[in-house]
C-alpha positions as CSV (number, residue, x, y, z in Angstrom):
1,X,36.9,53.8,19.2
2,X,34.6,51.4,17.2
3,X,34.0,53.1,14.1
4,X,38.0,53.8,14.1
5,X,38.5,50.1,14.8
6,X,35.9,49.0,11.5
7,X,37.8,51.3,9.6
8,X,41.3,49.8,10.1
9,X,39.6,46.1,10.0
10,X,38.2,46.6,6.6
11,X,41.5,48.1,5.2
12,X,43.0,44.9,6.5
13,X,41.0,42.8,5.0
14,X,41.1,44.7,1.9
15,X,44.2,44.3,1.5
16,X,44.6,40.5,2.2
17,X,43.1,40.4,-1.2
18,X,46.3,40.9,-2.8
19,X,48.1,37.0,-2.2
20,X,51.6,38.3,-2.3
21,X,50.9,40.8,1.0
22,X,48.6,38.7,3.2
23,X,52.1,36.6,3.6
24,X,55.1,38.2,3.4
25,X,57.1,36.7,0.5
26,X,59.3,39.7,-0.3
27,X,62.7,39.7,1.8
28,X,63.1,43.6,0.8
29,X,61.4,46.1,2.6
30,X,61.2,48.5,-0.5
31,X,59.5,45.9,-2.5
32,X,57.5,45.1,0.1
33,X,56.7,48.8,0.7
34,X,56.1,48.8,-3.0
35,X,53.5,46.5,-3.3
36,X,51.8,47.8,0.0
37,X,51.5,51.1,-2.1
38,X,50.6,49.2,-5.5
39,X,47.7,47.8,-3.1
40,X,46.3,51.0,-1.4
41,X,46.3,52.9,-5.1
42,X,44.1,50.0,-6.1
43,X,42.3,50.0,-3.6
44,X,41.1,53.7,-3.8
45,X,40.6,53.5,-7.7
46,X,38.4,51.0,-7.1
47,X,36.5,53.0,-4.5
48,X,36.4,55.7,-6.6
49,X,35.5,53.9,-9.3
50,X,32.5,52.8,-7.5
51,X,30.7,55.9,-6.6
52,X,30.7,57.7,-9.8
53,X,29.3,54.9,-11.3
């Protein structure tokens, strides 16, 4: 359960990077959705980006 748990923490806190999703501004759920996705694409580029440099 701990390494599960790290896992999920560090995603949080990943994405509390991006202002607009660590409060809720949006009132739709599709652009909400949409910017959750936006986030998590970034995210992995990023990652990605990272070890093949």
């Amino acid at each position: 359960m701990g390494k599960l748990r790290y896992v999920i923490e560090q995603t949080f806190l990943l994405l509390h990077h991006f202002k607009r999703l660590a409060v809720r501004w949006e009132r739709r759920l599709d652009l909400h959705d949409a910017l959750v996705s936006l986030a998590c694409g970034l995210v992995c580029w990023r990652r990605l980006k990272k070890t093949r440099a």
